[in-house]
KEZAGU-577615 format. One record per residue (C-alpha): residue number from 1; residue in three letters; x, y, z. Coordinates in steps of 0.001 Angstrom, whole numbers, plus 500000, padded with zeros to 6 digits. Layout:
! KEZAGU-577615
<NUM 'ALA' <X Y Z>>
...
***
This chain:
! KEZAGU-577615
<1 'UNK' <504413 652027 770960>>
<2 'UNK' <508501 651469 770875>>
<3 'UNK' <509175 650242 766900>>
<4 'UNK' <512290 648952 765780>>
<5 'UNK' <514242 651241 763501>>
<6 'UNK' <513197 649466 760914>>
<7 'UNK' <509287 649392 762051>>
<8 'UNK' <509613 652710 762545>>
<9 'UNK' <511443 653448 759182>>
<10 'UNK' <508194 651554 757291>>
<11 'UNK' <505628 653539 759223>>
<12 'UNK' <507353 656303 758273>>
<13 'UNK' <507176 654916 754438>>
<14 'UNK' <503626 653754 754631>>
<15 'UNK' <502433 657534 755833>>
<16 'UNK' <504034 658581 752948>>
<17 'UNK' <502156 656231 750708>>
<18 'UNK' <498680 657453 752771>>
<19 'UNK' <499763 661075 751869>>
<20 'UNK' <500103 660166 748176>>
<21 'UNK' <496858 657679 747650>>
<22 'UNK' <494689 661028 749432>>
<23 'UNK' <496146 663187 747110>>
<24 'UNK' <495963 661717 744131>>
<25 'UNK' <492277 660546 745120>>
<26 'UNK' <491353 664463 745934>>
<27 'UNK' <493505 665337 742415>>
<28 'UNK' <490867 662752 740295>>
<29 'UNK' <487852 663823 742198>>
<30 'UNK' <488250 667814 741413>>
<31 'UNK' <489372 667017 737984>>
<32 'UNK' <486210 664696 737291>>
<33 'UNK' <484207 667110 738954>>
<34 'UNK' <485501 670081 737142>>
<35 'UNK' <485055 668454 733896>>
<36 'UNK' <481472 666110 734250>>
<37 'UNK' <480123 668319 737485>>
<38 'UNK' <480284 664909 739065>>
<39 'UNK' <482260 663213 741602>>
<40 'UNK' <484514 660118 740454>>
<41 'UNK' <483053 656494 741056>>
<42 'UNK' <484002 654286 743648>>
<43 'UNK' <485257 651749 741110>>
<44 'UNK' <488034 654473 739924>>
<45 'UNK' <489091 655382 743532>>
<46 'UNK' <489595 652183 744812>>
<47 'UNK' <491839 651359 741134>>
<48 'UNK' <494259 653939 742708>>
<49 'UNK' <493615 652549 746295>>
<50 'UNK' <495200 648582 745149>>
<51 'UNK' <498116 650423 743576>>
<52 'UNK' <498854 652483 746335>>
<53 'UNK' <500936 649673 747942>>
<54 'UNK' <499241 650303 751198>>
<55 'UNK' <497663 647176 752923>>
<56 'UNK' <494255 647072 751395>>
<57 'UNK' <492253 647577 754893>>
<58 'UNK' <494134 650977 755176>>
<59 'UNK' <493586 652158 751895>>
<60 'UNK' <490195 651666 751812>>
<61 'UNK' <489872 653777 754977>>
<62 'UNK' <491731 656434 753230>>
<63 'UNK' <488912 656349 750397>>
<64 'UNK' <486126 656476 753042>>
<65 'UNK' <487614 659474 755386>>
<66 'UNK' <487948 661327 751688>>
<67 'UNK' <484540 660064 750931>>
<68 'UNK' <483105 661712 754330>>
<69 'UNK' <485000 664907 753478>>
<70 'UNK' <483228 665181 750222>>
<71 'UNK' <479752 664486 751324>>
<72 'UNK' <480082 667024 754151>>
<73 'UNK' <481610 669409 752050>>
<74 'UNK' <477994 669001 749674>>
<75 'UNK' <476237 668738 752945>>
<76 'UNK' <477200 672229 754268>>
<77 'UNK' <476640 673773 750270>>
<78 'UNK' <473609 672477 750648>>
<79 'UNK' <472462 674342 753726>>
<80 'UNK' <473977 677920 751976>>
<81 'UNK' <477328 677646 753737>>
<82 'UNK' <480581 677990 751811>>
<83 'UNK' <482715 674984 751770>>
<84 'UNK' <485604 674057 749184>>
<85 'UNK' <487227 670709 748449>>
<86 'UNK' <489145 669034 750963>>
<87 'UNK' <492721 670053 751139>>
<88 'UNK' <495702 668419 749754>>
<89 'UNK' <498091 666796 752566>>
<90 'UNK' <501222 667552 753541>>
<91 'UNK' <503616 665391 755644>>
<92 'UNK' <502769 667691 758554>>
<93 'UNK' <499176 667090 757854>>
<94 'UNK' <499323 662949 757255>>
<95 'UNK' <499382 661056 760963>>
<96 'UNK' <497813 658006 761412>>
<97 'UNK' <497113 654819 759578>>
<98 'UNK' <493851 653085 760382>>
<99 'UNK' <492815 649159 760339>>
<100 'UNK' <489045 649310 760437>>
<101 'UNK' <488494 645766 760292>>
<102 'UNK' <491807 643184 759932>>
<103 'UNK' <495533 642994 759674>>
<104 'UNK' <496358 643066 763676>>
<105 'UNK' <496147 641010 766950>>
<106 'UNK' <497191 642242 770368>>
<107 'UNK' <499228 639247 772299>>
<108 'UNK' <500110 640688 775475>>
<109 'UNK' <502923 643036 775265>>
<110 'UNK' <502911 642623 771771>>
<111 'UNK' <501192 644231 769172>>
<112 'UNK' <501538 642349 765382>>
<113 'UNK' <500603 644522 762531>>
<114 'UNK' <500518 643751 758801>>
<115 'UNK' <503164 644389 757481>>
<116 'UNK' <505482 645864 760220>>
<117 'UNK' <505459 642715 762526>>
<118 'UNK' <505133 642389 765779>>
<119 'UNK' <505933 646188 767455>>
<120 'UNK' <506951 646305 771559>>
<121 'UNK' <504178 648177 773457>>
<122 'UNK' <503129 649442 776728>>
<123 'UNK' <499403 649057 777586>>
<124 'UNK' <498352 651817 779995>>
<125 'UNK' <494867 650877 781010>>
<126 'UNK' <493187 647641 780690>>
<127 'UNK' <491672 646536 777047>>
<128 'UNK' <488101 645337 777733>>
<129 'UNK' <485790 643970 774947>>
<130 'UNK' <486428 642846 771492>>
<131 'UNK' <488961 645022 769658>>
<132 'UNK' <487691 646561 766307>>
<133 'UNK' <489785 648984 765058>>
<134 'UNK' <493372 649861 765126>>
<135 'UNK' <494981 653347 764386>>
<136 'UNK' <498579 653959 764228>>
<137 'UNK' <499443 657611 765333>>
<138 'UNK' <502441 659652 764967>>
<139 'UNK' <502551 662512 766778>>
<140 'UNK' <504637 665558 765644>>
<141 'UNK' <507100 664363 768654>>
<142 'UNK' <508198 661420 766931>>
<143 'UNK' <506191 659171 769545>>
<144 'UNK' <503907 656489 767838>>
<145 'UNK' <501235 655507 769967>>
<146 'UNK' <498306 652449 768998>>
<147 'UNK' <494848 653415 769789>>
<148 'UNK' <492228 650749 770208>>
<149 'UNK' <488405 651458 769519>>
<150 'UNK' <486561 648072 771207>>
<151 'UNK' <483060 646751 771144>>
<152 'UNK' <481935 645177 774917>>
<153 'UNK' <478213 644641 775935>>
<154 'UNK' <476219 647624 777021>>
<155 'UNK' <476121 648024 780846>>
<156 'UNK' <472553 649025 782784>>
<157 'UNK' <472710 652949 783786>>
<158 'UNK' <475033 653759 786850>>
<159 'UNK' <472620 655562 789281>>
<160 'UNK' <473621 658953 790240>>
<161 'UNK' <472088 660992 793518>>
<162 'UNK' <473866 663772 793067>>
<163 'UNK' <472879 667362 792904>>
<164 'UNK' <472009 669893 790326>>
<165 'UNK' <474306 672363 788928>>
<166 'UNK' <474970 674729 786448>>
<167 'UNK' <478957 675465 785322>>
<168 'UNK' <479498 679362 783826>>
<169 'UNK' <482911 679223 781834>>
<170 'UNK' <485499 681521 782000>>
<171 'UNK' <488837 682406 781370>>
<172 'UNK' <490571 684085 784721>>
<173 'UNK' <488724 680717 786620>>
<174 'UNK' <488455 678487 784183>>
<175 'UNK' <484971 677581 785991>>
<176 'UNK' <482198 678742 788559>>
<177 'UNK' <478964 676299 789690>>
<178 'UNK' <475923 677237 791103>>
<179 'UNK' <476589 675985 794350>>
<180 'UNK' <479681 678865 794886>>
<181 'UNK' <482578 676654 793708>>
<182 'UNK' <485156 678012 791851>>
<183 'UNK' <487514 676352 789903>>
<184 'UNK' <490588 678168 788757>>
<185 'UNK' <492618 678375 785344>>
<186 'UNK' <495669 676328 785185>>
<187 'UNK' <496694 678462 782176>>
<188 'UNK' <498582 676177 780805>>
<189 'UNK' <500187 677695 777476>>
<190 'UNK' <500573 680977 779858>>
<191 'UNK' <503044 678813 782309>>
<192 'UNK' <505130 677562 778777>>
<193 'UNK' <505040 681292 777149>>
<194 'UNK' <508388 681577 777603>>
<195 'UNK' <509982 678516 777026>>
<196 'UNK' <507660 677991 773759>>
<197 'UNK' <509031 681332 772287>>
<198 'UNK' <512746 680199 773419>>
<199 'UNK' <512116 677829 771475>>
<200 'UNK' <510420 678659 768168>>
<201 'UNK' <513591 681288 768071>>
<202 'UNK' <515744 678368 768042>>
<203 'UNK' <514064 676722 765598>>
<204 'UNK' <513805 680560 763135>>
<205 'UNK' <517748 680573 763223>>
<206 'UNK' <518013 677152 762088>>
<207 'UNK' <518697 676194 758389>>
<208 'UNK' <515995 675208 756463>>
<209 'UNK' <516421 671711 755721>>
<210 'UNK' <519063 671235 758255>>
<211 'UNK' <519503 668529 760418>>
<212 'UNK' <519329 670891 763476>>
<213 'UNK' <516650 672169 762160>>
<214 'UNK' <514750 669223 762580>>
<215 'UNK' <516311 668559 766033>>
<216 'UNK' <514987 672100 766805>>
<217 'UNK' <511380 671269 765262>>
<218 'UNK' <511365 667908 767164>>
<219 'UNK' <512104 669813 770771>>
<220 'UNK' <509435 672380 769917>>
<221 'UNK' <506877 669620 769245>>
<222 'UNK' <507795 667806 772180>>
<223 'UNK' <507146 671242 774461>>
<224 'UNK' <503732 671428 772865>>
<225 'UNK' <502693 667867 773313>>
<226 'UNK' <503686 668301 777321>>
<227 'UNK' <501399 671241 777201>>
<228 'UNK' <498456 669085 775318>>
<229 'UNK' <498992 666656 777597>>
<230 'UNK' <498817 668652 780719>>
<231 'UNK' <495703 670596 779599>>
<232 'UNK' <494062 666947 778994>>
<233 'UNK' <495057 665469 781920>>
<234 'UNK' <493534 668550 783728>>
<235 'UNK' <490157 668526 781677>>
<236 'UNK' <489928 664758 782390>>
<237 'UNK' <490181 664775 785819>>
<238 'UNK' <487720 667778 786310>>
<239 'UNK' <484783 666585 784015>>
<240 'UNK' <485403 663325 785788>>
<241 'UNK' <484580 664456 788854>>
<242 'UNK' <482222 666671 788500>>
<243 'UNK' <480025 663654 786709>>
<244 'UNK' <480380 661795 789241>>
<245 'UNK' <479527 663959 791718>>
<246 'UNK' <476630 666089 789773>>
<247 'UNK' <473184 663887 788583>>
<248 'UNK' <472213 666622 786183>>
<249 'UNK' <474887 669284 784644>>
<250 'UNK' <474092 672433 783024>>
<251 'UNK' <475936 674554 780632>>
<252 'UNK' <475945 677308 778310>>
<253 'UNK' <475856 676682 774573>>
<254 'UNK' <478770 678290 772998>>
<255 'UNK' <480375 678143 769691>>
<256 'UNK' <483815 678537 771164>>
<257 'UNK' <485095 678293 767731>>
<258 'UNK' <483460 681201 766747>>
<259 'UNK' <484057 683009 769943>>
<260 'UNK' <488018 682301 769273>>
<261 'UNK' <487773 684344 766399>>
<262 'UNK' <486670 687250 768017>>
<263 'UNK' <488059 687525 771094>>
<264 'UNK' <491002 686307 773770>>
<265 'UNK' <490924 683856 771182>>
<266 'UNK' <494312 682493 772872>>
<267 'UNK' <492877 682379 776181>>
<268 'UNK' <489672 680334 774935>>
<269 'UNK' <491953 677951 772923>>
<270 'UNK' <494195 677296 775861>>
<271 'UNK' <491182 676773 778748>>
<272 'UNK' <489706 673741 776204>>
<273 'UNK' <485942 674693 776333>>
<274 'UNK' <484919 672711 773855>>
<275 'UNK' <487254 669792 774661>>
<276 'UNK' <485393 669827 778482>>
<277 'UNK' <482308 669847 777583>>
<278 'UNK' <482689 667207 774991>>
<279 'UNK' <484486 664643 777927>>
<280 'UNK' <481695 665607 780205>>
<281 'UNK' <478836 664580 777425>>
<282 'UNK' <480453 661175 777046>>
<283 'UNK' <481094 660764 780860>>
<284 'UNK' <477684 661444 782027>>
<285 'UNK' <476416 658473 780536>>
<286 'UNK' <478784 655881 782335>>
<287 'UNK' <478054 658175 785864>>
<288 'UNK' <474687 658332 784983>>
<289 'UNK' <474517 661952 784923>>
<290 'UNK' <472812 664147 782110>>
<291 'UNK' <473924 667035 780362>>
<292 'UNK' <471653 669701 779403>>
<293 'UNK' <473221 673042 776954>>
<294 'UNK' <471112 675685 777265>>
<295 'UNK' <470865 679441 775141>>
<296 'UNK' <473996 681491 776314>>
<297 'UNK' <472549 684973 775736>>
<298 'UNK' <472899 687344 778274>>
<299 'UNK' <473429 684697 781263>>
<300 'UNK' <475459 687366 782635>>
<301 'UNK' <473099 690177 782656>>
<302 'UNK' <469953 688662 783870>>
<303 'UNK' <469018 688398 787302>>
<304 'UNK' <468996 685381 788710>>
<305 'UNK' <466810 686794 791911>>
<306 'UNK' <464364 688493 789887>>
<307 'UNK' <464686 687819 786325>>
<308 'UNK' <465080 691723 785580>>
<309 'UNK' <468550 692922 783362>>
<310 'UNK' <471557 694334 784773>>
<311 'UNK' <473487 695818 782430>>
<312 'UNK' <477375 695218 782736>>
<313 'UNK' <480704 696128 781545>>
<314 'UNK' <483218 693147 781194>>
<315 'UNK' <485166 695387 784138>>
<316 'UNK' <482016 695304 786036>>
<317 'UNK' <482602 692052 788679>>
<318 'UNK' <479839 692075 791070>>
<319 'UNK' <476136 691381 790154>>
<320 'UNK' <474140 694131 791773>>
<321 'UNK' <470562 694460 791124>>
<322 'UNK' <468607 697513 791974>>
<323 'UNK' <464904 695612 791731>>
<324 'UNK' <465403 692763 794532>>
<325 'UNK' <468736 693864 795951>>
<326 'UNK' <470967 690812 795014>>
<327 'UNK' <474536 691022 795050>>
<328 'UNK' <476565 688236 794084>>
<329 'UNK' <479270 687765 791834>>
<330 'UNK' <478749 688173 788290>>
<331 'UNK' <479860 684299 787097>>
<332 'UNK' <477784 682763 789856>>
<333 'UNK' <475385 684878 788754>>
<334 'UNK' <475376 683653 785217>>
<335 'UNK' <475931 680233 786587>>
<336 'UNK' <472547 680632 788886>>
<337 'UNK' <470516 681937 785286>>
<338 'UNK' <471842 678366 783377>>
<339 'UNK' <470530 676172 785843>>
<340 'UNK' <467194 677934 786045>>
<341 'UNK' <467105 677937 782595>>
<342 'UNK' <467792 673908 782302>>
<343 'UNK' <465002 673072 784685>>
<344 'UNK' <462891 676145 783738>>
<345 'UNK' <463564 678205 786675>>
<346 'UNK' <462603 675385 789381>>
<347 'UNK' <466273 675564 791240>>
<348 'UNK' <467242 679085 791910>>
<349 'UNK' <464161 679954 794690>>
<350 'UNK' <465888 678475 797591>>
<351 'UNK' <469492 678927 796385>>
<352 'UNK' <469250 682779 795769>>
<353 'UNK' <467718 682677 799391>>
<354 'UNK' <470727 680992 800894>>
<355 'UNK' <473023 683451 798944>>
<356 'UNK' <471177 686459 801040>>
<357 'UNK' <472045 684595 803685>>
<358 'UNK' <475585 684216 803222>>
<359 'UNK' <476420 687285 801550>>
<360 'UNK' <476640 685539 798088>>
<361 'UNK' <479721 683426 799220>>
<362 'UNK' <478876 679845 799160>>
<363 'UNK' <480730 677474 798329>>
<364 'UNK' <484685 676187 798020>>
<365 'UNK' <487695 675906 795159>>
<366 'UNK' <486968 672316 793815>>
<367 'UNK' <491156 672705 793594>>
<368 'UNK' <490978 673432 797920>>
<369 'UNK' <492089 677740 796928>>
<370 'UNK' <489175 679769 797097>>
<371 'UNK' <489831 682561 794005>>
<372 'UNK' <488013 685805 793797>>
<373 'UNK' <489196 686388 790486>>
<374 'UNK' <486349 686135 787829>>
<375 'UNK' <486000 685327 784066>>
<376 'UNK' <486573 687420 781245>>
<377 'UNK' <484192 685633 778909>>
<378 'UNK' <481854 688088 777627>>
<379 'UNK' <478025 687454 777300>>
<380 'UNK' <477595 685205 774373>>
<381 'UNK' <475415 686021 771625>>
<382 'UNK' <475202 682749 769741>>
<383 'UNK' <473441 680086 769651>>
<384 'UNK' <473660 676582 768622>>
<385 'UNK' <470146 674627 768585>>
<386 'UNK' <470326 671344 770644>>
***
């Protein structure tokens, strides 16, 4: 979106106003709920939602996205887990304004929006079907950008006749398949290190409150969008392909949230696990490929030959079991155990037998550079039911 000064001056406002209304919604539900040990009614919400002076439709979405936060919060206390009130918002924290039903049109290059008029756009793909919803997003860059959620007619299945394979994650290649390929880490935050501290510096020596201090903020935002973007634009073309190319998809089940927490929690963050797998699960269906997550424990140490254990250390790179003799390496290894385990072992016969053949090499860089490097991901010991 390119706004006016003006336009953009009233979005500005209008976040403001969204920051506010959530706040002093989340302020009337603890107190009601501190004093009655019950949540406020709609009816006194939505008296603080028609003074808010936001446009009703976005308002009311501000009541609903509190009202989701509430029930899940109840939701997860519920099943034993700890979870505390939603969280008062910042300007930091306050981004978008959403039109869930009215109060837009889109006329070309055009977009008109109650009550900021009609705001200059560029349209980067195509908008097919009837247009629902509207969201108005600031990022921390300063850009504004419109996104569109559209209703069109469900299509018939795409047929798919492509293979089976199973994708081990990793951090040093970022992924290895069953069939050999390897597909390296871009290690994207790794290539903007040093620029990124350069400058965050810049920005610690400024004046709080400064004008260059928000000049400095601004340029530091805009570094880490490029770096979002780049990751994206990398995950999107990958999960892309390999839908299209792949009939059924296996992976490993990991809470990479969790993981994060423990360890190379950087390096997880920056590869985008759970990003990838979420763009392949909404993919498939279009390619008409399926996606199958299967339990991650010990994918690394099991044989995929013989089904015997093969105890590792993470230095340990080569799969080399004593039982049946098969040496491979250790991620296509795991990758091997994750497709047997999504088709319950039906896969690996003749694909172990070609890998005795070969010498355990199979295979090509999906990027055209063969890597020998491996992952560092350890074996995961979660699991998330499916």
């Amino acid at each position: 979106m390119y706004p006016n000064k003006m336009q953009r001056k009233e979005m500005q406002e209008h976040l403001q106003l969204s920051k506010n209304l959530w706040n002093d919604m989340l302020e009337l539900t603890k107190d009601t709920y501190a004093t009655y040990a019950k949540f406020s009614t709609a009816g006194a919400l939505n008296e603080l939602a028609k003074t808010s002076g936001l446009y009703s439709q976005v308002a009311q979405d501000v009541f609903r996205r509190l009202n989701k936060s509430i029930f899940g919060m109840m939701a997860k206390r519920k099943r034993g887990l700890k979870a505390g009130f939603p969280r008062f918002r910042s300007m930091e924290r306050t981004k978008s304004l959403t039109y869930p039903q009215s109060g837009f049109s889109l006329n070309g290059k055009k977009l008109k929006v109650t009550p900021f008029g009609e705001i200059n756009i560029r349209i980067h793909r195509e908008v097919i079907g009837a247009v629902k919803t509207l969201t108005l997003k600031r990022e921390a860059s300063g850009k504004w950008y419109a996104i569109l959620a559209t209703e069109e007619k469900p299509k018939p299945p795409a047929e798919n006749n492509g293979s089976q394979v199973g994708i081990d994650l990793g951090l040093v290649n970022f992924a290895v398949l069953s069939d050999g390929t390897v597909i390296k880490n871009p290690k994207h935050l790794r290539k903007y290190e040093k620029l990124l501290k350069k400058k965050q510096s810049e920005l610690s020596f400024k004046k709080k409150g400064s004008q260059n201090r928000k000049k400095a903020k601004r340029r530091l935002a805009v570094l880490h969008e490029e770096v979002r973007n780049t990751r994206k634009d990398f995950l999107h073309k990958l999960s892309r392909q390999l839908v299209h190319a792949h009939s059924f998809i296996a992976l490993e089940d990991l809470d990479s949230a969790d993981m994060s927490q423990q360890n190379y929690g950087k390096s997880i963050n920056d590869a985008g696990w759970n990003e990838f797998t979420n763009m392949l699960s909404y993919k498939a269906e279009s390619a008409g490929s399926r996606i199958v997550f299967v339990n991650p424990a010990n994918t690394t140490k099991e044989c995929s030959g013989c089904g015997g254990t093969v105890k590792k250390e993470l230095w340990e790179r080569q799969h080399n079991c004593h039982s049946c003799g098969l040496s491979i390496d250790r991620d296509l290894n795991a990758a091997l155990n994750i497709l047997a385990r999504a088709t319950n072992g039906t896969t690996n016969r003749s694909i172990v037998s070609s890998l005795r053949a070969t010498g355990g090499t199979p295979g090509s860089n999906a990027c055209g550079d063969v890597s020998a490097e491996t992952s560092m991901k350890q074996d995961a010991t979660g699991f998330i039911p499916w």
